[in-house]
Structure formats: C-alpha cells, structure tokens
C-alpha positions, 0 to 999 in steps of 0.5 A: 500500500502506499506510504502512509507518510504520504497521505497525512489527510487520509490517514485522519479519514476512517469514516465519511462522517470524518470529511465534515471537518474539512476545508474545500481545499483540504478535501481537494487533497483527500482526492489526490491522496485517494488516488494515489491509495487507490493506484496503489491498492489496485497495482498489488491485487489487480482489478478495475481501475479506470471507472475508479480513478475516474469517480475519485473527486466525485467520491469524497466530494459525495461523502463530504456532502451527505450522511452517508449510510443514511443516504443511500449511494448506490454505485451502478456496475460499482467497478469504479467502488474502490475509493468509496471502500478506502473511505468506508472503513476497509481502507485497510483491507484493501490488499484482500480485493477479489481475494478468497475471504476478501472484500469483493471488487463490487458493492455488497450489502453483506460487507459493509452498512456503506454499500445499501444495494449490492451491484457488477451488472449495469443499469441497475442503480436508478431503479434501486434508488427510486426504490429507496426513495418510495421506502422512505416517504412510505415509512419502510425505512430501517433501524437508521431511516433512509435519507437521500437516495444518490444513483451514480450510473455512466454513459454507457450503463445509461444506455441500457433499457432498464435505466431509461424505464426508471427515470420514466418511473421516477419522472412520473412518480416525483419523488426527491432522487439525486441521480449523477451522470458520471459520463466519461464517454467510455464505459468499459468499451468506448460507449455506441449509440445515440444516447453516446451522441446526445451527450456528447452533442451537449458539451462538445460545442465550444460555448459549453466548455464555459459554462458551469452548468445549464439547466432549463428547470433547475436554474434556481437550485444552482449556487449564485455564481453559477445562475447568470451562466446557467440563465445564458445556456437555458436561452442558448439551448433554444436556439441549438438543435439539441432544442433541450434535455431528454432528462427534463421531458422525462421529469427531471430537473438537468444540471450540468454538464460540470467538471466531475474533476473540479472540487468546487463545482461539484461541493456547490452543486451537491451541497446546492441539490442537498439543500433545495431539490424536491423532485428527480434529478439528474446531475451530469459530470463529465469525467476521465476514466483512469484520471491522474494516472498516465497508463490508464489515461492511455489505455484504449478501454482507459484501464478499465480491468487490470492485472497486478500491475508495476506502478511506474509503467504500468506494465501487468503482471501475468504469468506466462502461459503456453496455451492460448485463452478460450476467447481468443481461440472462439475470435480466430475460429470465427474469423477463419469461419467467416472467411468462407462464409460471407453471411457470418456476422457478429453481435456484442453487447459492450464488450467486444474485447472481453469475447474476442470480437473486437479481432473479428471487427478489425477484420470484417468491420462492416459485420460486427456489431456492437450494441452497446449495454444492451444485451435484450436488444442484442438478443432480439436483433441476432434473430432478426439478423438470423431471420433475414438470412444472416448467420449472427453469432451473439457473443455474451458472457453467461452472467450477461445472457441472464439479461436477454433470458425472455428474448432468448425464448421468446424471440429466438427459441419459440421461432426457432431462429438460427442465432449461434450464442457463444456463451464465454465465461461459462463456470467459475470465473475467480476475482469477480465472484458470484456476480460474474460466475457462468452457473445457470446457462446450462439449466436455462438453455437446456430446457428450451425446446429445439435448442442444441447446448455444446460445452467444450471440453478444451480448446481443440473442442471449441474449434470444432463447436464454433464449425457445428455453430456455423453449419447448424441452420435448424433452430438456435445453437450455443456452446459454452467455454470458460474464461482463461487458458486452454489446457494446452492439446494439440489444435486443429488446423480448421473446425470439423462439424460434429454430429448434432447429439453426438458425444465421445469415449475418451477412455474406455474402463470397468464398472464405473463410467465417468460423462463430463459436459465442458472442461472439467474432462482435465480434472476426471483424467486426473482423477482416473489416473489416481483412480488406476493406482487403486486398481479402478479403471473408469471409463471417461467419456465428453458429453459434447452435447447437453441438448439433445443429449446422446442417448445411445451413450448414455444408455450404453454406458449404463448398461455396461456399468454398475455406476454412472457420474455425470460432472458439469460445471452449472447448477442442479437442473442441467445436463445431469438432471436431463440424463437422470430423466432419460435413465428414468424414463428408459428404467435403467435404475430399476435395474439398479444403476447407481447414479450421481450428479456432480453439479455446484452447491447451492449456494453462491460462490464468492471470489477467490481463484478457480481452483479454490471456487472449484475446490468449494464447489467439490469438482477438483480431481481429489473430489472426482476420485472421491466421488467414484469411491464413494459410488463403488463403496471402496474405501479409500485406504490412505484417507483411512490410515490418515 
C-alpha cells in the first residue's frame, strides 16, 4: 500500500462522517491522496481501475456532502467502488480485493452498512434508488431511516433499457432522487449509440466548455455564481438543435454538464441539490476514466480491468502461459469461419474485447456489431439478423445472457431462429465472484425446446463447436467455454462439424463410467489416473452435447456399468438432471444403476481463484476420485490410515 507518510489527510479519514471537518481545499487533497491509495491498492491485487480513478473527486466530494449510510449511494456496475471502500472503513483491507475471504471488487450489502444495494451488472442503480426513495416517504425505512437516495450510473450503463424505464418511473412518480451522470464517454468499451451522441452533442460545442452548468428547470437550485451562466445556456439551448434535455421531458430537473474533476463545482452543486431539490434529478459530470494516472489515461478501454500491475509503467503482471485463452481461440475460429462464409456476422453487447470480437471487427468491420449495454436488444436483433438470412453469432458472457433470458425464448427459441450464442465465461470465473460466475446457462438453455447446448471440453473442442455453430441452420445453437487458458492439446488446423447429439469415449474402463459436459474432462483424467493406482479403471467419456443429449451413450454406458457420474460445471437442473430423466424414463435404475450428479452447491460462490471456487464447489480431481469411491463403496485406504 502506499506510504502512509504520504497521505497525512487520509490517514485522519476512517469514516465519511470524518470529511465534515474539512476545508474545500483540504478535501481537494483527500482526492489526490485517494488516488494515489487507490493506484496503489489496485497495482498489488489487480482489478478495475479506470471507472475508479475516474469517480475519485466525485467520491469524497459525495461523502463530504451527505450522511452517508443514511443516504443511500448506490454505485451502478460499482467497478469504479474502490475509493468509496478506502473511505468506508476497509481502507485497510484493501490488499484482500477479489481475494478468497476478501472484500469483493463490487458493492455488497453483506460487507459493509456503506454499500445499501449490492451491484457488477449495469443499469441497475436508478431503479434501486427510486426504490429507496418510495421506502422512505412510505415509512419502510430501517433501524437508521433512509435519507437521500444518490444513483451514480455512466454513459454507457445509461444506455441500457432498464435505466431509461426508471427515470420514466421516477419522472412520473416525483419523488426527491439525486441521480449523477458520471459520463466519461467510455464505459468499459468506448460507449455506441445515440444516447453516446446526445451527450456528447451537449458539451462538445465550444460555448459549453464555459459554462458551469445549464439547466432549463433547475436554474434556481444552482449556487449564485453559477445562475447568470446557467440563465445564458437555458436561452442558448433554444436556439441549438439539441432544442433541450431528454432528462427534463422525462421529469427531471438537468444540471450540468460540470467538471466531475473540479472540487468546487461539484461541493456547490451537491451541497446546492442537498439543500433545495424536491423532485428527480439528474446531475451530469463529465469525467476521465483512469484520471491522474498516465497508463490508464492511455489505455484504449482507459484501464478499465487490470492485472497486478508495476506502478511506474504500468506494465501487468501475468504469468506466462503456453496455451492460448478460450476467447481468443472462439475470435480466430470465427474469423477463419467467416472467411468462407460471407453471411457470418457478429453481435456484442459492450464488450467486444472481453469475447474476442473486437479481432473479428478489425477484420470484417462492416459485420460486427456492437450494441452497446444492451444485451435484450442484442438478443432480439441476432434473430432478426438470423431471420433475414444472416448467420449472427451473439457473443455474451453467461452472467450477461441472464439479461436477454425472455428474448432468448421468446424471440429466438419459440421461432426457432438460427442465432449461434457463444456463451464465454461459462463456470467459475475467480476475482469477480458470484456476480460474474457462468452457473445457470446450462439449466436455462437446456430446457428450451429445439435448442442444441455444446460445452467444450478444451480448446481443440471449441474449434470444432464454433464449425457445428456455423453449419447448424435448424433452430438456435450455443456452446459454452470458460474464461482463461486452454489446457494446452494439440489444435486443429480448421473446425470439423460434429454430429448434432453426438458425444465421445475418451477412455474406455470397468464398472464405473465417468460423462463430463465442458472442461472439467482435465480434472476426471486426473482423477482416473489416481483412480488406476487403486486398481479402478473408469471409463471417461465428453458429453459434447447437453441438448439433445446422446442417448445411445448414455444408455450404453449404463448398461455396461454398475455406476454412472455425470460432472458439469452449472447448477442442479442441467445436463445431469436431463440424463437422470432419460435413465428414468428408459428404467435403467430399476435395474439398479447407481447414479450421481456432480453439479455446484447451492449456494453462491464468492471470489477467490478457480481452483479454490472449484475446490468449494467439490469438482477438483481429489473430489472426482472421491466421488467414484464413494459410488463403488471402496474405501479409500490412505484417507483411512490418515
């Protein structure tokens, strides 16, 4: 961490209530002070750093202006949360960020009386913070009461649906609700749209560089030296095209654009809005991500995730690996793909490095697209991409998918359109925790009908997924694939197309079978291979498929066992509870089969490595091994002895 030596203002802060005493002046050197503590923090753990560095004025300018916990600031996403914990009281537990029994690299409402709602996924915060301030006026309020309700969302998170259906809510409803634009133009990806363009059309020309703020409905809530700025900006903007603000025909009071970086605008705006707002809202700071510190302010996604990094250049701290990422092998399959077929097109949702597509938008720019924080939408216009034609492949993180659920079924499934979702960060993913695990995907595109679910078991698999992708054109397809490395196999020089509901023998054994769905395969070869020590032979197979699954497989491995396991990496009513009804519905336990289902807990896994998560969630090889031992009714005679 840094030297405490260094940061003499800081060290006196423990909680929020302790930036009261404070001089305006003295709080501009907090921020520099935050900065630093938070570059620091985040180059010894990794992690995100851009939003935060972005949000550091904003953050102790907040604090210092309300009665946080009482009023409820609530970060949307909450990546840029960093420095709000350092001024929350774990300043000294930030060396344990997104570390097992650590604090989490997110808001959590189970960490701390400082983070009111919990948050990782976008355009959730307007809609909690109405919710806070209906709570309040109606009398719900908890031990403490409810105060003011402070919304902090980004362009980019704006953009999405669920954020413009709160502000129509709370224009409607009127209630006092402090929402702030933290727009930095750049959200993890630089922001599409037109929400992106409206903004930028309210600051980018010359005269709004002057102003301090401008407001058409809240001139009179500004600080005197503001209002005859403001007063000139109202008259101007009659006569621009942009003719006014979007938030005021939704019922908000607009002030802004302001300097999110210049303590005294912000101090005199909040403590103004603090003093004299009534109604909704919305304040609009424009910020740096990654401000203050060179690499990050230089960053094309201005340092928005990092690895521990070296302070001085910047340079991450990444263990080499001789495999490539699952993500890279999905972008270099699909390009190669593409390649042929002039109808393959590519959809991302915000997050074209994050699923590789960013490499297939430097190849065929004109046919990837980026619809910003918007996955329902990027759902629906792969199927209309799909039914004009087209082969979309909607590149999206599991966690993410949750999102556009209704329009997976509605829209994709029920018509049966060909859209290829390449589903990344499928199971554990680490540092991010539970909010980013992939753990549902497999249950909630199994049970769809027509749908066909792929898992690839390496990165050698996935080639050959990406190519069923491309050549399956009866009704929707997805294969899921993990985050990270490969586990290093020998790669194909091209995709061959699998059999639709095929899977495979890996190793042929005795008494009891083994069927992995996705890459825990590795894990049940380690396991066999402790296994044969004790004189068992599994027979290991890779399912490929979760829908349809292969019958004939399955039933024959049933036939030729005394026990069957299945190991996925998601929740219970996936891959393992389709094949416990197929063996029901043929009768093979009437014949006694004994059967198990190897599936996560129950439970939500925090962050910690992925081998730890897995270790948590019983699917590591020493687990696998004890699992058939268990099946068999071996005793393990070293478990024993110890």
């Amino acid at each position: 961490m840094t030297d405490r030596s260094t940061t003499p203002l800081l060290d006196r802060i423990r909680l929020p209530a302790d930036l009261k005493g404070l001089t305006d002046r003295e709080l501009r050197q907090v921020a520099d002070e935050l900065r630093a503590e938070t570059i620091s923090a985040v180059a010894e753990t990794g992690g995100h750093l851009g939003a935060g560095l972005g949000v550091v004025e904003m953050t102790v300018a907040l604090h210092a202006v309300f009665d946080t916990p009482k009023d409820r600031l609530i970060w949307d996403v909450s990546h840029q949360c960093y420095p709000h914990k350092i001024l929350t009281g774990r300043r000294d537990r930030m060396s344990t960020l997104r570390k097992k029994d650590g604090l989490s690299g997110f808001t959590k409402r189970s960490e701390s009386p400082y983070d009111p709602f919990g948050a990782a996924h976008s355009s959730t915060s307007i809609s909690a913070a109405l919710g806070f301030a209906v709570a309040r006026d109606l009398g719900g309020a908890p031990e403490h009461g409810i105060g003011d309700a402070i919304a902090v969302i980004g362009d980019g998170a704006i953009s999405a649906g669920m954020a413009y259906e709160a502000l129509n809510n709370a224009g409607h409803l009127k209630k006092r609700l402090i929402v702030i634009l933290n727009d930095n133009e750049m959200s993890i990806a630089p922001p599409v749209g037109a929400m992106s363009s409206y903004l930028s059309r309210l600051y980018a020309g010359a005269p709004f560089q002057e102003f301090k703020a401008a407001a058409k409905g809240a001139v009179n809530l500004l600080p005197e030296p503001f209002r005859e700025g403001a007063k000139r900006a109202k008259d101007m903007l009659k006569h621009m095209t942009v003719g006014g603000t979007l938030f005021e025909e939704l019922g908000f009071s607009y002030v802004g654009p302001i300097d999110g970086h210049d303590m005294e605008q912000l101090l005199a705006v909040l403590r103004t809005v603090k003093e004299r707002a009534t109604g909704p809202i919305l304040i609009h700071a424009i910020t740096k991500k990654g401000k203050g510190y060179a690499p990050a302010e230089r960053a094309v996604d201005g340092g928005h995730a990092t690895a521990a990094f070296d302070m001085v250049t910047g340079k991450q701290k990444k263990a080499p690996s001789n495999a490539p990422s699952y993500t890279k092998v999905f972008a270099q399959s699909l390009i190669h793909e593409a390649e042929a077929d002039s109808k393959i097109v590519a959809v991302t949702a915000a997050m074209p490095d994050g699923t590789g597509l960013n490499l297939f938008a430097e190849r065929f720019p004109n046919r990837c697209f980026d619809v910003g924080i918007a996955e329902q939408h990027g759902v629906t216009f792969s199927a209309g991409l799909a039914a004009g034609g087209l082969k979309p492949f909607c590149a999206i993180y599991s966690t993410f998918l949750q999102r556009g659920y209704d329009q997976v079924v509605h829209d994709v499934a029920l018509q049966r359109l060909p859209v290829r979702f390449a589903v990344d960060r499928a199971g554990l993913v680490g540092a991010d925790g539970a909010t980013h695990a992939g753990a549902f995907d497999i249950a909630y595109l199994s049970n769809l009908p027509g749908f066909v679910v792929m898992a690839a078991a390496d990165e050698a698999e996935l080639v050959h997924m990406v190519a069923t992708a491309v050549a399956h054109d009866d009704g929707p397809i997805a294969f899921r694939f993990p985050r990270g490395e490969g586990v290093g196999v020998d790669m194909p020089d091209r995709g061959i197309p699998l059999e639709i509901g095929k899977g495979r023998i890996v190793a042929e054994g005795a008494r009891v079978a083994i069927l992995s769905f996705g890459t825990r395969l590795a894990e049940v070869q380690k396991a066999a291979e402790n296994l044969s020590q004790k004189g068992i032979t599994p027979t290991i197979a890779d399912a490929r498929f979760s829908k349809p699954l292969d019958r004939d497989l399955i039933l024959q491995l049933a036939a030729d066992h005394e026990a069957l396991i299945t190991i996925e990496e998601g929740a219970v009513g996936g891959f393992g509870a389709h094949v416990a009804q197929l063996l029901a519905d043929e009768g093979v336990f009437d014949n006694g089969l004994k059967f198990r289902s190897m599936v996560f807990p129950d439970i939500f896994i925090d962050q910690s490595s992925p081998v730890d998560m897995y270790e948590t969630a019983g699917m590591n090889a020493p687990q696998i091994e004890a699992k058939v031992l268990e099946v068999l009714g071996v005793a393990d005679m070293a478990s024993r002895r110890a």
